[in-house]
C-alpha positions in Angstrom: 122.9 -95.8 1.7 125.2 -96.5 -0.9 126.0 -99.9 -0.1 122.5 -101.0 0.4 122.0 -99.3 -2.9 125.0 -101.6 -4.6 123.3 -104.7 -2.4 119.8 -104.7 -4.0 121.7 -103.9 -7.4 123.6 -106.9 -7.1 119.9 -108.9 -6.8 120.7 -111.7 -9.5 118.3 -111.6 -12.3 114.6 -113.3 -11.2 115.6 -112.8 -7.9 113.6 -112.0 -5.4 114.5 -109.3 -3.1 112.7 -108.8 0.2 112.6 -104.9 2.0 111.2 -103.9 5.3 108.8 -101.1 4.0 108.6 -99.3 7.5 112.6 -98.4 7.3 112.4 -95.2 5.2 115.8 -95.8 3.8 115.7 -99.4 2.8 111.9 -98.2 1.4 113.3 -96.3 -1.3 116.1 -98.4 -2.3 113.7 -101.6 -2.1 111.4 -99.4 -4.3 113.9 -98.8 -7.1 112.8 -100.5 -10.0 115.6 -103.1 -11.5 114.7 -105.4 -14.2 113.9 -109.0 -13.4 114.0 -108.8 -10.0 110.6 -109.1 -8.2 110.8 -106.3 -5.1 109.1 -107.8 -1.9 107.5 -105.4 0.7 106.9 -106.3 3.8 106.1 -105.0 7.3 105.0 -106.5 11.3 103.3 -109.2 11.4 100.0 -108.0 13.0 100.1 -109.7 16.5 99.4 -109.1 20.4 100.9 -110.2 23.9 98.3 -111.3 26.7 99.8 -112.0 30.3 103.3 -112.7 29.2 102.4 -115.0 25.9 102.1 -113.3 22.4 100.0 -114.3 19.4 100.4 -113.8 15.7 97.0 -112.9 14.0 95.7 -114.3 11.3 92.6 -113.3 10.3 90.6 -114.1 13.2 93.4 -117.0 14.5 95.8 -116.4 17.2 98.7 -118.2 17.3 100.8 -118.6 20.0 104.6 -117.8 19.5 107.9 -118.2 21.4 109.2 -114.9 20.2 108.3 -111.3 21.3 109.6 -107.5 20.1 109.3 -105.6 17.1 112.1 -107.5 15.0 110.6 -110.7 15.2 107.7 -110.0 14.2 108.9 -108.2 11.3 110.9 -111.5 10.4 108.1 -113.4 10.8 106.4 -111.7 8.1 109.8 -111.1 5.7 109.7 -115.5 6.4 106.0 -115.1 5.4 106.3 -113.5 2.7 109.2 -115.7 1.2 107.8 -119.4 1.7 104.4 -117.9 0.1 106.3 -117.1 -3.2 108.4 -120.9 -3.2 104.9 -122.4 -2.6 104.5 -123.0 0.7 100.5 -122.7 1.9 99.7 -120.1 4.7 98.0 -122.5 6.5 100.9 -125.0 6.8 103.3 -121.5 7.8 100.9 -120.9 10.8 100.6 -124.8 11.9 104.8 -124.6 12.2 105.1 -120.9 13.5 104.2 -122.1 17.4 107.5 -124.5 17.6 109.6 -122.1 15.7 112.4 -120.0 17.9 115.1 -118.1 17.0 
């Protein structure tokens, strides 16, 4: 815990730092309040599987995905997350997300 701790503290100022808010212990530590430094939550990407192909939702859009499990998903929404706040437009994340692998 401590070195997370000392990792979000080192967060340079009018940083932004991004936390997976279903991991109790990064929670709390993502929670902390530090000044200038905008704290992030994120969690799954709401999404579904259908005979062996998976689907991010959005809204009422399914979008097809090369990826499966828990942790991509997640990522998928820390990625989210991060291109919404430098500017980039939901609807142009979504259009890439179907020739994205990792």
């Amino acid at each position: 815990m401590a070195q997370l701790d000392r990792f979000a503290d080192n967060t340079p100022k009018a940083g932004i730092m991004l936390y997976n808010e279903s991991h109790t212990l990064v929670s709390v530590i993502g929670a902390k309040q530090r000044p200038d430094v905008t704290a992030v939550p994120y969690s799954i990407h709401p999404h579904t599987s259908e005979n062996g192909r998976h689907f991010v939702l959005n809204g009422s859009s399914r979008i097809p995905v090369k990826v499966f499990g828990t942790q991509n998903f997640e990522s998928i929404s820390a990625a989210r997350e991060l291109l919404k706040r430098i500017g980039m437009p939901a609807e142009k994340f979504y259009e890439a997300l179907p020739y994205f692998t990792f």
